[in-house]
C-alpha positions as CSV (number, residue, x, y, z in Angstrom):
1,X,-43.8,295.0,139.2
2,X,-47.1,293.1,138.6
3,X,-45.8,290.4,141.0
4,X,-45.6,292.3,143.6
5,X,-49.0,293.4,143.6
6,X,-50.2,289.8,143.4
7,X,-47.8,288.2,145.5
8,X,-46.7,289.7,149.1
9,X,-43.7,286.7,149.2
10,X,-40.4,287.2,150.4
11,X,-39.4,285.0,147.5
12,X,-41.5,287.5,145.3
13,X,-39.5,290.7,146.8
14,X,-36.6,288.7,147.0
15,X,-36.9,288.3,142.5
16,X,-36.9,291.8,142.0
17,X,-34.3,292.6,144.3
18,X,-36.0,293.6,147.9
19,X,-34.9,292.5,151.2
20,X,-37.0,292.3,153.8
21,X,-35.6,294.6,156.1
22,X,-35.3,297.2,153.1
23,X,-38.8,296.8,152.2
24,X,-40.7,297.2,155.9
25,X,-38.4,299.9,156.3
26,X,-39.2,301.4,153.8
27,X,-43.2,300.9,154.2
28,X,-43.1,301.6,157.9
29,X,-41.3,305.2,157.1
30,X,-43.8,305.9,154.5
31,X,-46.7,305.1,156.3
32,X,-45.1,307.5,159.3
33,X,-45.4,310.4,157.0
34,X,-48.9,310.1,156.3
35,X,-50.6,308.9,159.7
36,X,-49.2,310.1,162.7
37,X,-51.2,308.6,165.7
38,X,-51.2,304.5,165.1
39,X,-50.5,302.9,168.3
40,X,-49.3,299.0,167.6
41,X,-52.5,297.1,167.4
42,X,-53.0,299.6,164.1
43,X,-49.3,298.9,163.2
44,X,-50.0,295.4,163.4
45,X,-53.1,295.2,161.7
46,X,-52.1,297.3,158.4
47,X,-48.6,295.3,158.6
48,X,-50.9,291.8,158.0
49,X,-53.0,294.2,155.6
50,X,-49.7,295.1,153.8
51,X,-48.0,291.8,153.9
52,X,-50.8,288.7,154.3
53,X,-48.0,286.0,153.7
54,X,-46.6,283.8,156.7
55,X,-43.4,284.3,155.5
56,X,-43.4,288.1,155.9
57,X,-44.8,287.9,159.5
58,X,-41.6,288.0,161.7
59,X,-41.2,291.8,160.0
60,X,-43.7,292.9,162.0
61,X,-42.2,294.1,164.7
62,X,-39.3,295.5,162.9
63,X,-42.4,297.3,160.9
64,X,-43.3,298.7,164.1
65,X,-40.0,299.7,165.2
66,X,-39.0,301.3,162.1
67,X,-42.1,303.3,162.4
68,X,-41.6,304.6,165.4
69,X,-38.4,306.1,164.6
70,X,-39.6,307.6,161.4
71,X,-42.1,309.3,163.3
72,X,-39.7,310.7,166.2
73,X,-38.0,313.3,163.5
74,X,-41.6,314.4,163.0
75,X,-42.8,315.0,166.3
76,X,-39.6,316.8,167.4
77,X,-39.5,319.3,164.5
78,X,-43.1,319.9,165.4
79,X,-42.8,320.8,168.8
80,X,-39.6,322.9,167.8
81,X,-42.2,324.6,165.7
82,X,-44.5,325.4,168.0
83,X,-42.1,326.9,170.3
């Protein structure tokens, strides 16, 4: 796991069996459940936080994306709640 902490590479996530798509996912969805309100200048600055390689920067919209869904079950089931 070390070389993932030093190296934010797909070929590094690729090594110890990540996809791309599995990993942003993953991040994105996480990140939903502990801030609520980013709007997509945030999203896109804690994406190039997150990943700093070149080679991970075409994820960032399906970061985004895959945020904003993980966050729609959240909002809904609050709203149900407050009804």
């Amino acid at each position: 796991m070390d070389l993932l902490f030093g190296d934010n590479r797909p070929e590094a996530c690729l090594a110890v069996g990540l996809d791309c798509r599995t990993c942003v996912e993953r991040s994105a969805a996480n990140l939903a459940q502990i801030c609520h309100g980013l709007d997509s200048a945030g999203l896109h600055r804690i994406f190039f936080q997150m990943y700093p390689s070149e080679g991970c920067s075409p994820m960032a919209g399906g970061f985004a994306l895959s945020y904003y869904e993980a966050k729609t079950p959240l909002i809904r089931l609050g709203v149900a709640a407050a009804a």
